[in-house]
C-alpha positions, 0 to 999 in steps of 0.5 A: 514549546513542544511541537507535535506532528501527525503520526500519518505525516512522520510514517508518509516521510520515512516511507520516502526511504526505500529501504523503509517502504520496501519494509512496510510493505512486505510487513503489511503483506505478511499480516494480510496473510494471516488476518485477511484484513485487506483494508489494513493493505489497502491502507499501507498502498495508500501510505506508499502511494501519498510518500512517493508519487501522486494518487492520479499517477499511480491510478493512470497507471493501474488503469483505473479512474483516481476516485475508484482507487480513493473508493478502494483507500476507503474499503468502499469496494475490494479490489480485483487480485490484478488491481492488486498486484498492478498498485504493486507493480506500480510502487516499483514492487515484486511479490515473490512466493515463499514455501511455508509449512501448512498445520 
């Protein structure tokens, strides 16, 4: 008999890798500059978050409350650009610029 996993569980288990989390970010990152879906960015943090560390952590450390970063997860509420870069930092992340050609 074949035994089926969740997709949410196999990617939250392959984000435990460094290397693999580091790459879903930047990939999330990169299609929240060309869509503007934030919700879809909401979701990778959520993702990284629930791979490596626990929502109340990483909460307490964005200094904000555990339901308010469940209501962002939700896109119940858009987050500031400083929650934002604070989830970020939080993951263990930098964000660095890099110069594009503009049409």
């Amino acid at each position: 008999m074949i035994r089926y996993r969740r997709y949410e569980d196999v990617l939250i288990e392959k984000l435990k890798d460094p290397k693999h989390a580091e790459a879903f970010l930047n990939a999330n990152i990169e299609a929240f500059m060309e869509d503007g879906e934030i919700g879809a960015l909401m979701l990778s943090f959520e993702h990284l978050i629930k791979a490596n560390y626990s929502v109340s952590k990483i909460a307490k450390k964005v200094g904000i409350s555990r339901t308010h970063l469940y209501r962002i997860f939700d896109n119940e509420t858009n987050p500031s650009f400083n929650i934002v870069m604070e989830i970020i930092k939080s993951l263990g992340f930098k964000i660095e610029a890099k110069k594009i050609k503009i049409a």
